[in-house]
HTML snippet that shows the backbone in 3Dmol.js (N, CA, C, O; Angstrom):
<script src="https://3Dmol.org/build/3Dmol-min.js"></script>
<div id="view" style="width:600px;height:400px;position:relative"></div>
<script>
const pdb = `
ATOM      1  N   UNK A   1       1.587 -13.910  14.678  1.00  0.00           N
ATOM      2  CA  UNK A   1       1.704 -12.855  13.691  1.00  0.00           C
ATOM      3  C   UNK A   1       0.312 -12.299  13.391  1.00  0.00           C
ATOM      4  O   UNK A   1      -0.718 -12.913  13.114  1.00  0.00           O
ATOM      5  N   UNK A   2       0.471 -11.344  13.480  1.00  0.00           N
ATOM      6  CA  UNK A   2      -0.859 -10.225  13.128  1.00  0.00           C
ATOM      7  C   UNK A   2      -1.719 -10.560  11.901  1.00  0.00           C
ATOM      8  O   UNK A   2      -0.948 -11.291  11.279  1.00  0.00           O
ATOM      9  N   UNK A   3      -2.681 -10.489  11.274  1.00  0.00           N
ATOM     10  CA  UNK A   3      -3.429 -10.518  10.072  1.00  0.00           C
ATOM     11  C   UNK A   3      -2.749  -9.606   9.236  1.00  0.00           C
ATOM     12  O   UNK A   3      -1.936  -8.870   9.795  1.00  0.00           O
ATOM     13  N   UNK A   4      -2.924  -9.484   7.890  1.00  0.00           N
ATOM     14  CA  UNK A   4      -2.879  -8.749   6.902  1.00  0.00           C
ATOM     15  C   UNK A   4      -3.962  -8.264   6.348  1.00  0.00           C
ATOM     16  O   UNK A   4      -4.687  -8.993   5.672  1.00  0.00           O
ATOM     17  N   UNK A   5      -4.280  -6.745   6.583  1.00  0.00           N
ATOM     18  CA  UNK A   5      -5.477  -6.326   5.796  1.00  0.00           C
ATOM     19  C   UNK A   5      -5.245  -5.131   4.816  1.00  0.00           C
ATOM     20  O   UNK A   5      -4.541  -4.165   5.112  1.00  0.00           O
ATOM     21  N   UNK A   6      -5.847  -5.265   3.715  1.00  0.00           N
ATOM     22  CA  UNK A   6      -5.659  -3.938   2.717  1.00  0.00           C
ATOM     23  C   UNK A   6      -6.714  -3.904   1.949  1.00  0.00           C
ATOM     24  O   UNK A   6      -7.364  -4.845   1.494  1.00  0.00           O
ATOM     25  N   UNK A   7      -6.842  -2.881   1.835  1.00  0.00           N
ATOM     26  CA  UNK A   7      -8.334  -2.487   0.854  1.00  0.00           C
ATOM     27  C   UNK A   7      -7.949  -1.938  -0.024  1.00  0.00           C
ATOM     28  O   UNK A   7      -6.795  -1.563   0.180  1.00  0.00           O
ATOM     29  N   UNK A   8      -8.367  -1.636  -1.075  1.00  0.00           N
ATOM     30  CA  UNK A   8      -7.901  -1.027  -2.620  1.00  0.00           C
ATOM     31  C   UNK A   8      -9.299  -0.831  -3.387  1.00  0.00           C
ATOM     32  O   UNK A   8     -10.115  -1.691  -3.718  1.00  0.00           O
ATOM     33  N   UNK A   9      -9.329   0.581  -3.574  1.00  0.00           N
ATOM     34  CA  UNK A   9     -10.855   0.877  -4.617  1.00  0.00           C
ATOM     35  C   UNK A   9     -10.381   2.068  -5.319  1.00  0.00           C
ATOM     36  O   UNK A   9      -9.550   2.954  -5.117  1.00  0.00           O
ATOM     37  N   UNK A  10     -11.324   1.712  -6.324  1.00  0.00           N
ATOM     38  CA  UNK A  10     -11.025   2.438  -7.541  1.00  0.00           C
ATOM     39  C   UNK A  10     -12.329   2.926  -8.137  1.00  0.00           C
ATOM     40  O   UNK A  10     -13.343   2.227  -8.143  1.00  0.00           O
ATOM     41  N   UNK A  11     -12.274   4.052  -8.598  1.00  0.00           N
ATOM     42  CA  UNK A  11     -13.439   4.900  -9.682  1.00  0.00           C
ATOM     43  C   UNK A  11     -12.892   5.708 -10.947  1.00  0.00           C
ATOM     44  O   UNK A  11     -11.990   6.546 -10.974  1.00  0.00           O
ATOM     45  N   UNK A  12     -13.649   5.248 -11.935  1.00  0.00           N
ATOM     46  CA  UNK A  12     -13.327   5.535 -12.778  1.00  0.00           C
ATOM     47  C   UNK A  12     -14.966   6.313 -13.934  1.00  0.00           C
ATOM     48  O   UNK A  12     -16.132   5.986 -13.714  1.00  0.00           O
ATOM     49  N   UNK A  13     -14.709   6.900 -14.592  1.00  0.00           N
ATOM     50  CA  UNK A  13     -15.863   7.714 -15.464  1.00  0.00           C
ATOM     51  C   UNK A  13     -15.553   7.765 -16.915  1.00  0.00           C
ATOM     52  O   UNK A  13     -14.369   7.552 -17.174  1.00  0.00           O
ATOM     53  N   UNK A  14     -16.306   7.989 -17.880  1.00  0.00           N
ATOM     54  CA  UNK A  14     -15.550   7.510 -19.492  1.00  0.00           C
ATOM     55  C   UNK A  14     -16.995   8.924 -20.127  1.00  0.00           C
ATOM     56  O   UNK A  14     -18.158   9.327 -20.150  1.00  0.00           O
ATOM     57  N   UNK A  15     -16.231   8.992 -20.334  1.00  0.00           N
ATOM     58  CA  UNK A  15     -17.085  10.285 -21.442  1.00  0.00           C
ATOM     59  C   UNK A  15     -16.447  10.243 -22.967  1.00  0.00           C
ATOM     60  O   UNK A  15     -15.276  10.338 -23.335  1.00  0.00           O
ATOM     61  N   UNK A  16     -17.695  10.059 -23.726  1.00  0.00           N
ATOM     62  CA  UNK A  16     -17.261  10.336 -25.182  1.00  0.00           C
ATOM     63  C   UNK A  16     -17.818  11.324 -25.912  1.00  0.00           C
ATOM     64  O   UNK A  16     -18.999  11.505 -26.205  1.00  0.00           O
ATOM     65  N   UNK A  17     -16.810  11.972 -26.188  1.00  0.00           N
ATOM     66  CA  UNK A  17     -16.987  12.727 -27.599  1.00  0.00           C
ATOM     67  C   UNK A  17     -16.812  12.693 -28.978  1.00  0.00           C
ATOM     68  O   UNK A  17     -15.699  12.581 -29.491  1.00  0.00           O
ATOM     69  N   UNK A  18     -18.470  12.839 -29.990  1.00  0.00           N
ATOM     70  CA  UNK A  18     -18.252  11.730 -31.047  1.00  0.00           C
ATOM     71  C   UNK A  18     -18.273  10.858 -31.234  1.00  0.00           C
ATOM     72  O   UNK A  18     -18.903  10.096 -30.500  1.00  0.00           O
ATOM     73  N   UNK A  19     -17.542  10.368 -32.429  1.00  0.00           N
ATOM     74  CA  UNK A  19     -17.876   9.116 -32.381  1.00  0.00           C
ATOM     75  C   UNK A  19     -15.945   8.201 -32.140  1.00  0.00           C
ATOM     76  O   UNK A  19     -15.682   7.029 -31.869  1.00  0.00           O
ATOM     77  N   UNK A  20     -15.107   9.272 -32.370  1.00  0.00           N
ATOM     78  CA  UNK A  20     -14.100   8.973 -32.592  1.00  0.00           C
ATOM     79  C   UNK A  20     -13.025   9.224 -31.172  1.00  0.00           C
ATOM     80  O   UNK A  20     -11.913   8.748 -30.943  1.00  0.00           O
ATOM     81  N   UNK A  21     -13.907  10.204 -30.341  1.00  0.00           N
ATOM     82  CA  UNK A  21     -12.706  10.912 -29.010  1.00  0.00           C
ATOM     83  C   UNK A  21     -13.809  10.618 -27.876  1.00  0.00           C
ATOM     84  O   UNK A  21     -15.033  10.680 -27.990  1.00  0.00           O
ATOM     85  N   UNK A  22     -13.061  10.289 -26.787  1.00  0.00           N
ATOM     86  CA  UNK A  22     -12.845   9.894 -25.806  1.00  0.00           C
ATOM     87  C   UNK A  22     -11.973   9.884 -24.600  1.00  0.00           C
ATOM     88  O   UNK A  22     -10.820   9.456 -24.638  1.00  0.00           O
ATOM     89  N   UNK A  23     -12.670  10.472 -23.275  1.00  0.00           N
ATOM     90  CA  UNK A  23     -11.486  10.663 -21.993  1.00  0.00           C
ATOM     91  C   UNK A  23     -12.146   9.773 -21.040  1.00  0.00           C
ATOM     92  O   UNK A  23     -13.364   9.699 -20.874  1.00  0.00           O
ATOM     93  N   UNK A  24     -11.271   9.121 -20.441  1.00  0.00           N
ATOM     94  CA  UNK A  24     -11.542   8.124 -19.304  1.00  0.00           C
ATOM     95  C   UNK A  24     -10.967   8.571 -17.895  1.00  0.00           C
ATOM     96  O   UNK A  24      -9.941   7.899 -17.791  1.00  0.00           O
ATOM     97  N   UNK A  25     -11.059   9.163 -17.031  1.00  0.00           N
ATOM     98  CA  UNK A  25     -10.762   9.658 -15.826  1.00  0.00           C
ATOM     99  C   UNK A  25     -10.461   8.510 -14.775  1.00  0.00           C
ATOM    100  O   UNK A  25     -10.744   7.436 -15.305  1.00  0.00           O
ATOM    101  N   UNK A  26     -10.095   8.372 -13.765  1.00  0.00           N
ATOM    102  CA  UNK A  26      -9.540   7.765 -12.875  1.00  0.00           C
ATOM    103  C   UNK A  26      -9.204   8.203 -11.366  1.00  0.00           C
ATOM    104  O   UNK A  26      -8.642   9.279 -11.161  1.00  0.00           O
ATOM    105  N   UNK A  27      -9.533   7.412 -10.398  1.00  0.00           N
ATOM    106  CA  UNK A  27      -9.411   7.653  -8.967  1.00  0.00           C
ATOM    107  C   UNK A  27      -8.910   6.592  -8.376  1.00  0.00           C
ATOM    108  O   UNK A  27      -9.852   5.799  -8.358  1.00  0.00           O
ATOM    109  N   UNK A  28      -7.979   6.082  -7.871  1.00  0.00           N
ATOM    110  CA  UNK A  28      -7.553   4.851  -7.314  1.00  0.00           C
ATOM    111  C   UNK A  28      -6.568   5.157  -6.177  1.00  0.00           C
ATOM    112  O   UNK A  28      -5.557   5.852  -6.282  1.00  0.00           O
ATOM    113  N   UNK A  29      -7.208   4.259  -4.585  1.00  0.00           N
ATOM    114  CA  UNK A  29      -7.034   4.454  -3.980  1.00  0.00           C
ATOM    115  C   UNK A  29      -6.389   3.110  -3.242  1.00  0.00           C
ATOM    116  O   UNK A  29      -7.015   2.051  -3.231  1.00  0.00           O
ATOM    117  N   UNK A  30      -5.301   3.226  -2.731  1.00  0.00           N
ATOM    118  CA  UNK A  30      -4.567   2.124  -2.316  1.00  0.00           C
ATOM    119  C   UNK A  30      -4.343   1.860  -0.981  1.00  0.00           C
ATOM    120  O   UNK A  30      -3.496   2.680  -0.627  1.00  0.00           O
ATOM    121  N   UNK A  31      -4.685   1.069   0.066  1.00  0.00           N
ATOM    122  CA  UNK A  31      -4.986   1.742   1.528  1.00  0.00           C
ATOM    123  C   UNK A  31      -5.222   2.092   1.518  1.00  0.00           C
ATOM    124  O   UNK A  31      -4.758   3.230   1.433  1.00  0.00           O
ATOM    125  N   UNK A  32      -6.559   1.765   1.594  1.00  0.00           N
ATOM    126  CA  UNK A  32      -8.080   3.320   1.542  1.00  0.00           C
ATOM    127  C   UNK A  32      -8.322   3.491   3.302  1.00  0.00           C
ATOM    128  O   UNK A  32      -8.234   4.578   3.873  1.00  0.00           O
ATOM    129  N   UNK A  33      -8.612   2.296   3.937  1.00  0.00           N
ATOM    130  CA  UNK A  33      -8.765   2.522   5.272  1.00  0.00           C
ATOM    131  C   UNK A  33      -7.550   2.927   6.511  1.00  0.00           C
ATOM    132  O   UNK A  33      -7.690   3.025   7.730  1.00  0.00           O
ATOM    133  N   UNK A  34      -6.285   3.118   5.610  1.00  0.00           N
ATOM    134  CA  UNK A  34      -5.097   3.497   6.374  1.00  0.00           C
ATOM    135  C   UNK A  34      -5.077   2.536   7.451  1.00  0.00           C
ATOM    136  O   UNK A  34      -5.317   3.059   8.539  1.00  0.00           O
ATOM    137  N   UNK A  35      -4.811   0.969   7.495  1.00  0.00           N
ATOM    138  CA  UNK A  35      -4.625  -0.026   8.256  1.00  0.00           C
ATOM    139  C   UNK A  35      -2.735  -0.196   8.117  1.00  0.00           C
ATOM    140  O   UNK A  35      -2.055  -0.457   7.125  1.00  0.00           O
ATOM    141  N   UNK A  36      -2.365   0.052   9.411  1.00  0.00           N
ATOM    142  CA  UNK A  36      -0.942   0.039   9.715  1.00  0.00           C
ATOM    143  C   UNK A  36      -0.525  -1.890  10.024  1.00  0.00           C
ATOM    144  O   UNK A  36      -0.851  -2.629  10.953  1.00  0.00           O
ATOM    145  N   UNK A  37       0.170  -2.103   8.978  1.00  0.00           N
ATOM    146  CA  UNK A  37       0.625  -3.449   8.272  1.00  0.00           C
ATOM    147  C   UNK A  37       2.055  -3.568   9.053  1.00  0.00           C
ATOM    148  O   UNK A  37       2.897  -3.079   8.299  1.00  0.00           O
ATOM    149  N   UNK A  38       2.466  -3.871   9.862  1.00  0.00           N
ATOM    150  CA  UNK A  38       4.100  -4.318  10.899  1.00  0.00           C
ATOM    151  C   UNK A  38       4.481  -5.511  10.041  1.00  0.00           C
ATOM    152  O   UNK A  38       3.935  -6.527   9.611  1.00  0.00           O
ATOM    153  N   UNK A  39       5.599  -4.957   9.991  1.00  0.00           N
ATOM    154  CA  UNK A  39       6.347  -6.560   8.984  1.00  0.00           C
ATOM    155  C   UNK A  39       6.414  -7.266  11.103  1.00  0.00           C
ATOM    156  O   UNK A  39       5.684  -7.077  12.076  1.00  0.00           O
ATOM    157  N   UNK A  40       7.718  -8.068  10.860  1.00  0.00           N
ATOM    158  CA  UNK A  40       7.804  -9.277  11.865  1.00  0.00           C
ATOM    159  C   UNK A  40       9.105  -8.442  12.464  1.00  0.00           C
ATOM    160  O   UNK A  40       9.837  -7.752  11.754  1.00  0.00           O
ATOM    161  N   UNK A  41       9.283  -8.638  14.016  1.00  0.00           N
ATOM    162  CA  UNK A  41      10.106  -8.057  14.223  1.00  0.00           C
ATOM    163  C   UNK A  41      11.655  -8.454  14.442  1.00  0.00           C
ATOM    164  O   UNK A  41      11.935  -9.650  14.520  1.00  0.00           O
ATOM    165  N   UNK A  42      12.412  -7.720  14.518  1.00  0.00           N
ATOM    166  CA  UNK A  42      13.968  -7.782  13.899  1.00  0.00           C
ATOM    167  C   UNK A  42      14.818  -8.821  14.147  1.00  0.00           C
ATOM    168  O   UNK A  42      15.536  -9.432  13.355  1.00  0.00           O
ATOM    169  N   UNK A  43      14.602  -9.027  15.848  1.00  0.00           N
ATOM    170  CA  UNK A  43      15.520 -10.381  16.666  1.00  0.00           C
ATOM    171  C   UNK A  43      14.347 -11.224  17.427  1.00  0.00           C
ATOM    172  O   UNK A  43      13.275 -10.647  17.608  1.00  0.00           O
ATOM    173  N   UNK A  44      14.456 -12.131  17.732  1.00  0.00           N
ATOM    174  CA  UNK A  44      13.873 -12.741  18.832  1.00  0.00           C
ATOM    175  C   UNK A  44      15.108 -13.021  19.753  1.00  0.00           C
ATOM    176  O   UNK A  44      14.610 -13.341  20.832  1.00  0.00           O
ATOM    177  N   UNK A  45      16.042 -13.048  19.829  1.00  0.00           N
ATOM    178  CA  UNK A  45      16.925 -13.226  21.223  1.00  0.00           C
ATOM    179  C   UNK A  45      17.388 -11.946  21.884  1.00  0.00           C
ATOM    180  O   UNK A  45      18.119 -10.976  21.687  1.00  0.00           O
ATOM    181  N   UNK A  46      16.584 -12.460  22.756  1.00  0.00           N
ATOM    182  CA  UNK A  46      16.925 -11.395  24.249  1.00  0.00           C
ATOM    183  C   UNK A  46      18.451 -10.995  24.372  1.00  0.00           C
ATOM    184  O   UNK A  46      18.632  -9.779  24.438  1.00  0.00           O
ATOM    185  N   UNK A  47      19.270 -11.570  24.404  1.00  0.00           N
ATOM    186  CA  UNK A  47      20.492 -11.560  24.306  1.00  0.00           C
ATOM    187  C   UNK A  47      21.212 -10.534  23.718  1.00  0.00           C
ATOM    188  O   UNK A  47      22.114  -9.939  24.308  1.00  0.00           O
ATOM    189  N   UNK A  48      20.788 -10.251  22.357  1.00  0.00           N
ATOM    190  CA  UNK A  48      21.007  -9.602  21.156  1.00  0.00           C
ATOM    191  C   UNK A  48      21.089  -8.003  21.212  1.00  0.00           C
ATOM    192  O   UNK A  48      21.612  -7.207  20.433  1.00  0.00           O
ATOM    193  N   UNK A  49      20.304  -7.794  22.552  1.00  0.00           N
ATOM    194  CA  UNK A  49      20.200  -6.459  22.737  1.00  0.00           C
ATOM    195  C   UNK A  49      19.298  -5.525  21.452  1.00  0.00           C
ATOM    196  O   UNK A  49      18.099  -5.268  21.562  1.00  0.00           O
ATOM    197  N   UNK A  50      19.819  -5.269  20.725  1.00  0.00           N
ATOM    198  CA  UNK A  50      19.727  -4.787  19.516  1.00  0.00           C
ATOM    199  C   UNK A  50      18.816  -3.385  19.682  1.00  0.00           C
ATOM    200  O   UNK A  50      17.936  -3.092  18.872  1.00  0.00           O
ATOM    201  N   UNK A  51      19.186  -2.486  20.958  1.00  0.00           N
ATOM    202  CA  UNK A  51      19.605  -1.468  21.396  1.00  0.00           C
ATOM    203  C   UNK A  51      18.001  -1.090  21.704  1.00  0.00           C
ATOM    204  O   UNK A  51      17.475  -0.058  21.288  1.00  0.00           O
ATOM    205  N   UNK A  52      17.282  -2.159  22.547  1.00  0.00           N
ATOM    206  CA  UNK A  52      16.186  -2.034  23.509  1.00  0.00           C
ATOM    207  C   UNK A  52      14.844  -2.353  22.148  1.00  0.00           C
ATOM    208  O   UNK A  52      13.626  -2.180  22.172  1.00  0.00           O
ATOM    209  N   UNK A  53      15.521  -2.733  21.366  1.00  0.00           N
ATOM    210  CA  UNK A  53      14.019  -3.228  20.337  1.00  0.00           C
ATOM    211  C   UNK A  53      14.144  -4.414  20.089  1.00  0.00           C
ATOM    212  O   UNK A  53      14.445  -4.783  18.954  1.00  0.00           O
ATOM    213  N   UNK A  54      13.927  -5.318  21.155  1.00  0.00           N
ATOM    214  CA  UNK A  54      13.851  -6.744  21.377  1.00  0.00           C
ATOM    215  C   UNK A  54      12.030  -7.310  20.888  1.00  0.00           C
ATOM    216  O   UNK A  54      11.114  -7.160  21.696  1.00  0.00           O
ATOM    217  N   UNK A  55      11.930  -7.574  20.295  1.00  0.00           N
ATOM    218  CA  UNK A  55      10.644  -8.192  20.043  1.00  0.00           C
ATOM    219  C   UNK A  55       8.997  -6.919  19.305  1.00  0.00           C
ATOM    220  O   UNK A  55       7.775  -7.044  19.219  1.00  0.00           O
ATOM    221  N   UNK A  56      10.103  -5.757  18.931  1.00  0.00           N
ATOM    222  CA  UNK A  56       9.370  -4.627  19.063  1.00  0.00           C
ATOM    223  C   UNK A  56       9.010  -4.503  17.103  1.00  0.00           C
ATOM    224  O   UNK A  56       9.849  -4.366  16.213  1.00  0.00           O
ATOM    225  N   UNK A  57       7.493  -4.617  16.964  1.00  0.00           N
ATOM    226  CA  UNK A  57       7.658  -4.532  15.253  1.00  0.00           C
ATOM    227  C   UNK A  57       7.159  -2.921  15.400  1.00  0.00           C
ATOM    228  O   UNK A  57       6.169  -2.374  15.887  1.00  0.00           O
ATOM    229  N   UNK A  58       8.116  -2.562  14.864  1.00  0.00           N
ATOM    230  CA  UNK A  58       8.566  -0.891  14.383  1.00  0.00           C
ATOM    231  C   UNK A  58       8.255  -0.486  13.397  1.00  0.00           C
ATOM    232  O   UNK A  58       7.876   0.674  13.236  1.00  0.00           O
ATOM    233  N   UNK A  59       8.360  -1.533  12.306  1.00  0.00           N
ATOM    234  CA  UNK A  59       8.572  -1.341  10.665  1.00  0.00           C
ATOM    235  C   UNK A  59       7.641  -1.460   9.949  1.00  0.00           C
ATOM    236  O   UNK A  59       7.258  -2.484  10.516  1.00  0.00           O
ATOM    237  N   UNK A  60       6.762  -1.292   9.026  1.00  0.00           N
ATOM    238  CA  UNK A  60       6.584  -2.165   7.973  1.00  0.00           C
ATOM    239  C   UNK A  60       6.886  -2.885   6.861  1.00  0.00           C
ATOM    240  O   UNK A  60       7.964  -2.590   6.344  1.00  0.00           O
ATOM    241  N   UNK A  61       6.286  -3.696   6.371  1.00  0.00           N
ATOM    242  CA  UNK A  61       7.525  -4.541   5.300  1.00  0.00           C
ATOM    243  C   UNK A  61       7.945  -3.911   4.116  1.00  0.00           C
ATOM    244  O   UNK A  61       8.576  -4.561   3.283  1.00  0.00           O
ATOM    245  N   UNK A  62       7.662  -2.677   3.929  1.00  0.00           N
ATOM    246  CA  UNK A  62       7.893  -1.664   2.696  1.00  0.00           C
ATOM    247  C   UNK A  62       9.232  -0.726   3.325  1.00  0.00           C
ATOM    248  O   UNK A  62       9.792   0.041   2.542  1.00  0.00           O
ATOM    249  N   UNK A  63       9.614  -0.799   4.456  1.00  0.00           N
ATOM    250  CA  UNK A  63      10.689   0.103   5.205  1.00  0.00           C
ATOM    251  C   UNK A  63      11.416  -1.273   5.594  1.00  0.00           C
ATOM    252  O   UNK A  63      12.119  -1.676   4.667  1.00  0.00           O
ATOM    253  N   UNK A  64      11.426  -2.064   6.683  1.00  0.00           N
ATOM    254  CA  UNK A  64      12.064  -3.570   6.895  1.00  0.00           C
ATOM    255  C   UNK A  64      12.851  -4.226   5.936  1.00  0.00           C
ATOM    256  O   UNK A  64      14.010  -4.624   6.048  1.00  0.00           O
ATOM    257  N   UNK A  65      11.875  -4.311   4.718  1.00  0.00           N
ATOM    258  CA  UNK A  65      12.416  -5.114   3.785  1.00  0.00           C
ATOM    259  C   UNK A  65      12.288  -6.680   4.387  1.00  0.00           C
ATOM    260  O   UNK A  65      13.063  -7.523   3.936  1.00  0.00           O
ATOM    261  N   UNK A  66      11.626  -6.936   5.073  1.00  0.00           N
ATOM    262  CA  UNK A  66      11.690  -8.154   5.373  1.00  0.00           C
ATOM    263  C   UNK A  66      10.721  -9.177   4.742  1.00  0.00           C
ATOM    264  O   UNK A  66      10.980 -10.379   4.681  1.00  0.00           O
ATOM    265  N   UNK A  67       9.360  -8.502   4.185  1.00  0.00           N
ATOM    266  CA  UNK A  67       8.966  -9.570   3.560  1.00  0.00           C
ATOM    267  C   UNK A  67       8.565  -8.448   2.033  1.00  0.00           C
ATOM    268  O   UNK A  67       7.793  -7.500   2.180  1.00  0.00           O
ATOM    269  N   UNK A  68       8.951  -8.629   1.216  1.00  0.00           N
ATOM    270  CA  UNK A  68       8.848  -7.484  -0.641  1.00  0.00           C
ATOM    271  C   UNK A  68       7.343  -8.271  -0.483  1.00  0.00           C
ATOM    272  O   UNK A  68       6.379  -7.536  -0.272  1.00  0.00           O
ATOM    273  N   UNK A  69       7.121  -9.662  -0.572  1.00  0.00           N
ATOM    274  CA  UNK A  69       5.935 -10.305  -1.286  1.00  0.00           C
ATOM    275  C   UNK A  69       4.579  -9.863  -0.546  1.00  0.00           C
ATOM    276  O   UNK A  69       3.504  -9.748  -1.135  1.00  0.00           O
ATOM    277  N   UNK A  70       4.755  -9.653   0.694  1.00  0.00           N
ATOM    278  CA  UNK A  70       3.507  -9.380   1.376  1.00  0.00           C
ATOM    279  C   UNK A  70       2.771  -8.226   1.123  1.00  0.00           C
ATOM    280  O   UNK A  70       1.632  -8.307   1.582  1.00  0.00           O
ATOM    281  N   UNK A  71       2.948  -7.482   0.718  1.00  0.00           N
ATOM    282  CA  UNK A  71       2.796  -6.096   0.310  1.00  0.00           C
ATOM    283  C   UNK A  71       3.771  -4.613   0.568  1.00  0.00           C
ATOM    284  O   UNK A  71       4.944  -4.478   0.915  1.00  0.00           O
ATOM    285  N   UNK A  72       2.661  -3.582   0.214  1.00  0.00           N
ATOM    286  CA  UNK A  72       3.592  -2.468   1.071  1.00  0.00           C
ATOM    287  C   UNK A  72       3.266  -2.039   2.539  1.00  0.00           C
ATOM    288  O   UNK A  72       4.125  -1.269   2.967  1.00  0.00           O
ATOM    289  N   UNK A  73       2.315  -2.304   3.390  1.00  0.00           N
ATOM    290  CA  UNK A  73       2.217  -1.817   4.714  1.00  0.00           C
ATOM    291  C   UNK A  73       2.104  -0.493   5.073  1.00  0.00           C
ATOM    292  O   UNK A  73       1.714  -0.043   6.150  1.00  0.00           O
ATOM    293  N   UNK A  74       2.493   0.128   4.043  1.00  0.00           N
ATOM    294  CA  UNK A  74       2.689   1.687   4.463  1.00  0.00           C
ATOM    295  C   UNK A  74       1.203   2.344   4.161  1.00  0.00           C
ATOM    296  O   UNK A  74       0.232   1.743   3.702  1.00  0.00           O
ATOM    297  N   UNK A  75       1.276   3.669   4.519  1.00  0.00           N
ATOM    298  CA  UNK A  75       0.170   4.306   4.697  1.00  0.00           C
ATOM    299  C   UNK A  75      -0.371   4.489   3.363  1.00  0.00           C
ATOM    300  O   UNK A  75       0.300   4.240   2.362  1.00  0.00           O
ATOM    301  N   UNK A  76      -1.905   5.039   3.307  1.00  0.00           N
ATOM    302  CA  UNK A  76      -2.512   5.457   2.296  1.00  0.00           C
ATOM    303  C   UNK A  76      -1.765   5.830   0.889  1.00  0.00           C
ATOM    304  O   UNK A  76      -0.779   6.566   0.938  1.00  0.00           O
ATOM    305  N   UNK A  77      -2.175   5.387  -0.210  1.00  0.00           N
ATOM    306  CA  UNK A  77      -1.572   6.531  -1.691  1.00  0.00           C
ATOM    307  C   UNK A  77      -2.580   6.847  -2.673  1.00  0.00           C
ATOM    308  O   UNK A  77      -3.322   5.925  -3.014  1.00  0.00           O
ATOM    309  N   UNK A  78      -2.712   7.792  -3.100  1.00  0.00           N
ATOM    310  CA  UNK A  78      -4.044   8.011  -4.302  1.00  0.00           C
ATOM    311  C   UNK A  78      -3.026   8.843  -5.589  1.00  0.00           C
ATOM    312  O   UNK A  78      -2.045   9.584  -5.649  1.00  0.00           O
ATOM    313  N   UNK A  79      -4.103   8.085  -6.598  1.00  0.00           N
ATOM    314  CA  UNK A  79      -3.545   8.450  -7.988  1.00  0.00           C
ATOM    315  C   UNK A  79      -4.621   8.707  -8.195  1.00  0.00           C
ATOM    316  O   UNK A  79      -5.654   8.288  -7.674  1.00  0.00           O
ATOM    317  N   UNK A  80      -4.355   9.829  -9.425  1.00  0.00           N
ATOM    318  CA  UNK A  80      -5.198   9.834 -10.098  1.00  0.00           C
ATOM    319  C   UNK A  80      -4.597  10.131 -12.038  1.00  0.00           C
ATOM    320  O   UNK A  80      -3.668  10.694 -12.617  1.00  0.00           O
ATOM    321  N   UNK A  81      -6.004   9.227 -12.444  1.00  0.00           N
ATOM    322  CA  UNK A  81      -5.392   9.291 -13.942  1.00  0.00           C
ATOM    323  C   UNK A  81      -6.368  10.283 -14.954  1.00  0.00           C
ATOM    324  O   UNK A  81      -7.481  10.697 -14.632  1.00  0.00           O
ATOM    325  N   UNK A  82      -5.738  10.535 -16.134  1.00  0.00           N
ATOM    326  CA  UNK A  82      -6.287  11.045 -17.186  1.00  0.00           C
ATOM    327  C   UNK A  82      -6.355  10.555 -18.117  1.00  0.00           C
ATOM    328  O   UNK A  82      -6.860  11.588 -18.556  1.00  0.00           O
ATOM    329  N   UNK A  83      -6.340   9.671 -19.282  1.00  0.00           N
ATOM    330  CA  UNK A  83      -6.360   8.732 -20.531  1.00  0.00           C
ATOM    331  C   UNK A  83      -7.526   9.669 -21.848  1.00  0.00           C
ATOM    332  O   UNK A  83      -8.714   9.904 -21.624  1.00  0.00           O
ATOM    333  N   UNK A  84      -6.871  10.014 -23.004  1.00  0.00           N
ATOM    334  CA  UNK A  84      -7.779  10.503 -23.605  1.00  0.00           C
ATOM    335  C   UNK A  84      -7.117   9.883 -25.039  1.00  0.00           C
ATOM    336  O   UNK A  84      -5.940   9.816 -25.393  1.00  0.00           O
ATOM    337  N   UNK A  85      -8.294   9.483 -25.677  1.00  0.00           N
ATOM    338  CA  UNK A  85      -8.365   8.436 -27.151  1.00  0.00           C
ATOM    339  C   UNK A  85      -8.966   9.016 -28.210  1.00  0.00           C
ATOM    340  O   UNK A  85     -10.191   9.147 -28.215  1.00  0.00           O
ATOM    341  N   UNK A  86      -8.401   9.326 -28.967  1.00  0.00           N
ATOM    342  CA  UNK A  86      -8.227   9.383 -30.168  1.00  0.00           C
ATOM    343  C   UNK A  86      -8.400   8.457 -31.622  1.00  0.00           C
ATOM    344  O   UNK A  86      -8.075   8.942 -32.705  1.00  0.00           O
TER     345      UNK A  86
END
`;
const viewer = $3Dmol.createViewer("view");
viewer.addModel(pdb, "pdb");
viewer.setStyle({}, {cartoon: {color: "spectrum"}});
viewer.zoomTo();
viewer.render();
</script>
């Protein structure tokens, strides 16, 4: 089975105004290096056919469903936030 790699970074900036207001900005990036994560693949018996994807990992575990705990596998996502205090 393949390694698991994922990177995750985040930036964030805080500016105040006053003494009482305040905005905190946000950049967070989840699969930053876009590393393609294959869950495990579907059958191991040859037999099975399972319509020429015998031993073939296709999926990742966010589409598979085969492993929820390992992560999501899937490609890049970016958020971004706004937070302002009062």
């Amino acid at each position: 089975m393949p390694h698991y790699f994922n990177a995750d970074f985040s930036v964030s900036k805080e500016w105040k105004f006053k003494e009482r207001y305040s905005a905190q900005f946000r950049a967070e990036f989840f699969n930053i290096f876009n590393w393609t994560n294959f869950g495990p693949p579907p059958t191991l018996d040859p037999g099975a056919g399972a319509g020429g994807q015998f031993g073939c990992s296709c999926a990742t575990p966010d589409v598979a469903g085969s492993n929820p705990v390992l992560g999501s596998g899937g490609p890049r996502h970016i958020q971004f936030g706004l937070k302002l205090n009062w």
